[in-house]
C-alpha positions, 0 to 999 in steps of 0.5 A, a space after each residue: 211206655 208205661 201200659 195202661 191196664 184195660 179199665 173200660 170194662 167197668 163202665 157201662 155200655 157205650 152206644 155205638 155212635 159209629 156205627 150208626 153214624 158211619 154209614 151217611 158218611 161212607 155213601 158221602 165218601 164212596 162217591 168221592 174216591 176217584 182219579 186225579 182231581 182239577 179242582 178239589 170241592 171245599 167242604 163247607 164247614 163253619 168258620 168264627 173269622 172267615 177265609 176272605 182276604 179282608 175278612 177280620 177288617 169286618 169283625 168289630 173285635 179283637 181277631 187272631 188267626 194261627 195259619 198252617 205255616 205257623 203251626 208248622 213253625 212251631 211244631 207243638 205236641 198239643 193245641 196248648 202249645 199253639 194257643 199258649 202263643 195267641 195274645 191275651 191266652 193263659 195256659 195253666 199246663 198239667 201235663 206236656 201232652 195235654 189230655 186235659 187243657 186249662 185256658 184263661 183268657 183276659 184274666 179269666 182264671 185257667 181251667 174257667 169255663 167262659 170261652 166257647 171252645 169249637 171244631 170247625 164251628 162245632 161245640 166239643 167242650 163235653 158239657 157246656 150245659 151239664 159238666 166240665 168242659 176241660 175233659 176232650 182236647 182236640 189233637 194238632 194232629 189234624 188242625 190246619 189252623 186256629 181262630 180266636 175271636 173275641 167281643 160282641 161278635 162272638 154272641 153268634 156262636 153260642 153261651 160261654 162266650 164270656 173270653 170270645 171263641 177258639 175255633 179248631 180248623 181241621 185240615 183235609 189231605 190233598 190227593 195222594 198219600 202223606 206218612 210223618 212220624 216223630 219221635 222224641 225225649 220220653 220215649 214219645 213215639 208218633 206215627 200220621 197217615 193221611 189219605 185224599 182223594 176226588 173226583 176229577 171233576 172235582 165235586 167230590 172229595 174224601 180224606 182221612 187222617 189218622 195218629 197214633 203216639 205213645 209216650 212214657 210222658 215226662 215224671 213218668 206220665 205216660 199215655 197211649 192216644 189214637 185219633 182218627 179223622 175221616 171227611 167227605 165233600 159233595 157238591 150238588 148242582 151249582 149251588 149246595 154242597 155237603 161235608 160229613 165228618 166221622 172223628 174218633 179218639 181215644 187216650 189212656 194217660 197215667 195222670 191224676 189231679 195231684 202234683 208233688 210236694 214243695 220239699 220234694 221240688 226242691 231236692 229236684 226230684 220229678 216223678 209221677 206222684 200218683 203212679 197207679 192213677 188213670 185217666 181214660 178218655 174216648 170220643 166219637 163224633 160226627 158233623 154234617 154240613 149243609 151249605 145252600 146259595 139260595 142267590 146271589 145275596 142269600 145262604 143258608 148254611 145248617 149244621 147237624 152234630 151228635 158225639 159221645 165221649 166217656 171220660 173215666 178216671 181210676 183214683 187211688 185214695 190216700 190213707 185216712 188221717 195219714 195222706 202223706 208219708 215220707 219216701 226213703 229219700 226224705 221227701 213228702 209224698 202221698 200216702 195210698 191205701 187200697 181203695 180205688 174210685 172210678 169217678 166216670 162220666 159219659 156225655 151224649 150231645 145231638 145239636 142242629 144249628 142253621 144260618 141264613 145270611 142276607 145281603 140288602 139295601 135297607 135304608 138306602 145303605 150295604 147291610 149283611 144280615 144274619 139269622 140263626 137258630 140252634 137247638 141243643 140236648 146234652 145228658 151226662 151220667 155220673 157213676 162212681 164205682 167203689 173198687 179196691 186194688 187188685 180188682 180195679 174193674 170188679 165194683 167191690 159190695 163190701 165197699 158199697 159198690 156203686 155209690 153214685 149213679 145220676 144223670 144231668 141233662 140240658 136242653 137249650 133253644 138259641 135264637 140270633 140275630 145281627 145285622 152290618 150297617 155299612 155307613 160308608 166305605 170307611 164306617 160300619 156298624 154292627 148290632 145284633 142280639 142273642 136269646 138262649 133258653 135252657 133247662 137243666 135237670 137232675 136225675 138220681 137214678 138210684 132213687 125213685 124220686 122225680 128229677 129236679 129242674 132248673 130253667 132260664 132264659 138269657 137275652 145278651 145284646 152286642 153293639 160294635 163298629 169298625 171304622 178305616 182311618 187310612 188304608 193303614 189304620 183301622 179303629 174297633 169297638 163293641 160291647 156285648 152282655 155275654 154269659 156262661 149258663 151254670 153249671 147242673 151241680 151249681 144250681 140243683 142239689 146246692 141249696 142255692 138256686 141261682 136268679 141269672 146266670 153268670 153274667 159280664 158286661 164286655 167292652 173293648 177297643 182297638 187298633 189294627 192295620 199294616 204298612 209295608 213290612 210292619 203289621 201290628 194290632 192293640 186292643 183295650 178291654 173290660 170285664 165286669 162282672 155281676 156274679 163271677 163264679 170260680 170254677 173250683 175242682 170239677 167246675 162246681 161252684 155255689 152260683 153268685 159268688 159276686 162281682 170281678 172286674 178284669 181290665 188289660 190291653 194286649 197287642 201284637 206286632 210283626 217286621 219281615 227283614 228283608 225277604 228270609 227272616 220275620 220278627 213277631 211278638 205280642 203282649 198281654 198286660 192285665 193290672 186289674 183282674 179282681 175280686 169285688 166282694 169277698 167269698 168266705 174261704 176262698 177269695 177276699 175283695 181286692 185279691 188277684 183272680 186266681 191262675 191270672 198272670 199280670 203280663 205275659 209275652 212272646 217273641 219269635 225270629 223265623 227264618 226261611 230260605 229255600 228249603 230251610 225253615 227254623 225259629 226261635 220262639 220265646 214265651 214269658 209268664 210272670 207270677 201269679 196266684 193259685 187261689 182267690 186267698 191269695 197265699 204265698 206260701 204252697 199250702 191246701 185249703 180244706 177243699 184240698 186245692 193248693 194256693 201259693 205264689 207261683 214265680 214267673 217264668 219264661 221258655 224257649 224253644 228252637 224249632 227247625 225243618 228242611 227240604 230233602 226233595 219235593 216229597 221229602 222233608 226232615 224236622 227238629 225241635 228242642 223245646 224248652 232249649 235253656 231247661 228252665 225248670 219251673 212251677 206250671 200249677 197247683 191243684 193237689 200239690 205241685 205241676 211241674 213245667 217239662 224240662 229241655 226236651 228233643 224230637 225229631 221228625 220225617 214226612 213223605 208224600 207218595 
């Protein structure tokens, strides 16, 4: 692979997180290290749906749950490859490998920062508060399944609930030892090691997975990723047990914000357009789970989560009034001088959230009630280090060597409420209500001068119900006011000072159920928005841009044949996703919302028998704008941002696994099997879709 050059010295020191950290859990998973278990401790952990069997019949909203099995069908290199599958999802792809992810739910445009993205209920988007949420993509690696939910239940878990909730759901190795390996086009090399173990009584329980891929990357982007997991259970008496959780990762990837140029796609030239650009990501985090039955109708379930993640990102500026030159084949490309810029930026969170879920019998009826309370710091410094090239590491004086050092905070208290009315057997009703109040500030640290802040207080009220026609047939519902608190370079140093937050008024109805063979779900929605605010190049954006509507309907349908194959495909169909009023150069009233395709749809056969798996898994995309303008032709905008009519397209991928032995099995893939070659996005130029590419794969259980 193309190795990364070691940049992180230039950056400030890291706090080891780890190590202060890593001792709670060791003591957690010394206890749990022992002989063969009976039964393995479940580690508590906060699920958005939920294990029970009728679980998702109780959410008055539109649920989709990814399985292990499922992922296994599709063998994806990233999380994108799953989600990109769910109904009513969008994924504006930048590279095959995913280091930074861009998700548009219902039209929201791809890369927007209105869906709360969490990890076994934790939130691991960087900045929710003071900075973009795109930067940390958590690896497949070691998910054993997906959540996505979405309408007036997803207020319990926190802001940016505007597209619902995507919950990562980690797996934890049963006893013993597992080694897989993969390799694949580009020169991808992966390796995973996973390790279990408990108690034989079974109170205790420990594993730790551990990945590392090394890829050239397609048009030569390539990068080196490490990812380590290490998780540990104790139950404590009858009715308390704990979970901890100590995660690092680390990515070097070749990747930068610009794309090639339009004549250059056409003579079907692919290669890295920035070659000398690095993107550097590191996280470490840990998560401590409590969870307490104080009876047979009470739980109360607390969450302590800190993290430190680093994001620096070394880009080599184009040349002053002449940014693009012409390469000896013919074709444009960008045109780079000497001067480096480290755009690099740490985010710290510390977060405690508790849960106290209460069965009862008010008026005379089945309640479940739910009381929660969350309180949240996180701090973001920005630093932009002056270099040149030769000397990438060395701030360079002559160049004026830091130019930017400031620190963005927010400090945020959420209360929450909600309460199940179960009417009848057939009919429940849902009600609940959620208070965030925050406060932003902004400290340059270069000056002496005080902080600015900005605070605000968001009261989002949700209403919903379910109600079972027949055993065959269930009918759902909700309306909820959900918000997206801005962004701190959105409301202090912009000159604009918002009154409220990026708000929207979401509705939704549908259907869901299964018959024999059949399984299917159909869900109507609304967005409307009273201050929809484009996330632009780094999430910044004057706030109150003004009023988007977005309507659609998606919905799923599935068919076994027989006992060895099953049909499954959804649809997303959104005719109306909207600007309301027009934003002086960037959008016009009555134009499509950027990065929001009107239909998508996916369509997979799998086949089981025996030891063999396989499935064909079909994806389309139609067209779609990248800019509010709504320009067809690939041109910049003074911003720098690329517009233009993206053509649709569609991929297929063939997918295949077999069992040699109990303990060993074989995989394969061919991902986009017909090499359909087409335009996944824009930003500084054009993002190419990876071409047909072969992997191969092995697993063993010691």
């Amino acid at each position: 692979m193309n190795r990364t050059p070691d940049f992180r010295a230039a950056s400030p020191r890291r706090r080891p997180l780890a190590l202060a950290l890593g001792l709670a859990l060791s003591m957690g998973a010394g206890a749990a290290l022992a002989a063969e278990q009976d039964d393995a401790v479940a580690m508590p952990r906060i699920d958005v749906v939920g294990k029970a069997e009728n679980q998702a019949s109780l959410i008055p909203g539109a649920v989709e749950v990814i399985t292990a099995a499922q992922i296994d069908q599709i063998q994806p290199r990233s999380t994108e490859d799953v989600l990109r599958r769910v109904p009513g999802i969008f994924i504006k792809r930048e590279e095959e490998s995913a280091v930074v992810t861009n998700i548009g739910v219902r039209g929201l445009t791809a890369g927007d920062y209105k869906t709360l993205v969490l990890e076994d209920g934790v939130p691991i988007q960087p900045g929710l508060f003071v900075g973009n949420s795109r930067y940390y993509n958590p690896r497949i690696q070691r998910m054993e399944g997906v959540e996505v939910l979405k309408g007036a239940a997803s207020l319990r878990y926190g802001p940016n609930t505007i597209g619902g909730v995507i919950n990562f759901l980690t797996r934890t190795p049963e006893d013993g030892a597992v080694v897989s390996a993969r390799i694949g086009s580009w020169d991808t090399v992966e390796a995973t090691a996973e390790l279990g173990a408990s108690t034989r009584g079974g109170d205790a329980s420990f594993g730790l997975i551990a990945t590392r891929a090394e890829s050239d990357g397609f048009m030569d982007k390539g990068y080196g990723m490490t990812d380590l997991m290490l998780k540990s259970g104790l139950t404590i008496g009858d009715h308390q047990s704990i979970g901890f959780k100590l995660a690092h990762y680390k990515n070097d990837a070749n990747i930068s914000y610009r794309g090639i140029f339009p004549d250059a796609y056409a003579a079907g030239a692919r290669f890295n357009p920035a070659p000398d650009d690095f993107f550097l990501t590191g996280r470490t985090s840990f998560d401590l789970n409590h969870d307490w039955e104080l009876s047979a109708s009470a739980r109360l379930k607390t969450l302590f989560y800190a993290s430190e993640m680093y994001r620096d990102y070394w880009r080599f500026a184009t040349v002053s009034g002449a940014a693009t030159t012409s390469s000896p084949e013919g074709y444009t490309v960008w045109n780079y001088g000497n001067n480096l810029n480290g755009n690099n930026r740490e985010f710290t969170r510390l977060g405690l959230e508790t849960r106290l879920s209460l069965d009862h019998a008010a008026f005379g009826i089945g309640n479940e009630a739910e009381f929660g309370l969350r309180l949240m710091q996180e701090d973001m410094k920005d630093v932009t280090v002056l270099a040149v090239r030769g000397r990438p590491r060395t701030p360079d004086l002559g160049r004026g060597g830091i130019s930017q050092d400031r620190l963005d905070s927010g400090d945020s208290l959420a209360l929450f409420a909600q309460n199940r009315f179960d009417i009848s057997e057939q009919l429940s009703v849902t009600a609940g209500l959620r208070v965030e109040s925050f406060e932003q500030t902004r400290k340059n640290r270069r000056s002496t001068a005080p902080a600015d802040s900005f605070s605000n207080t968001e009261v989002m009220p949700g209403l919903g119900a379910t109600w079972v026609i027949n055993p065959s047939v269930q009918v759902f519902g909700s309306v909820y006011r959900a918000f997206a608190p801005p962004l701190v370079g959105s409301v202090l140093g912009a000159g604009d000072t918002p009154t409220e937050a990026e708000k929207s008024l979401n509705l939704e109805f549908g259907l869901r159920g299964d018959h024999g063979a059949f399984s299917y779900s159909a869900t109507a929605f609304q967005m409307d928005f009273s201050n929809q605010v484009d996330p632009g190049v780094s999430g910044i954006r004057a706030p109150n841009q003004g009023d988007a509507l977005h309507r659609g309907l998606e919905g799923a349908l599935g068919y076994a044949i027989g006992s060895s194959l099953r049909l499954e495909g959804n649809f997303t169909w959104i005719p109306t996703a909207e600007y309301r009023e027009d934003r002086p150069g960037e959008a016009l009233k009555g134009n499509r919302i950027a990065y929001a395709p009107e239909r998508m749809a996916n369509l997979s056969l799998a086949y089981q028998a025996g030891p063999l798996q396989a499935a064909l898994l079909f994806n389309y995309v139609s067209e779609q704008f990248g800019d509010g303008l709504n320009r067809r032709e690939f041109t910049t905008a003074s911003t720098g941002t690329w517009g233009g009519l993206m053509p649709s397209y569609s991929t297929t991928d063939l997918t295949a696994s077999y069992a040699l032995s109990e303990n060993l099995s074989l995989s394969g893939a061919i991902k986009n099997l017909t090499d359909k070659d087409y335009i996944a996005g824009l930003r500084q130029g054009l993002y190419i879709g990876p071409e047909r590419s072969f992997e191969f794969g092995v697993r063993y259980r010691f």
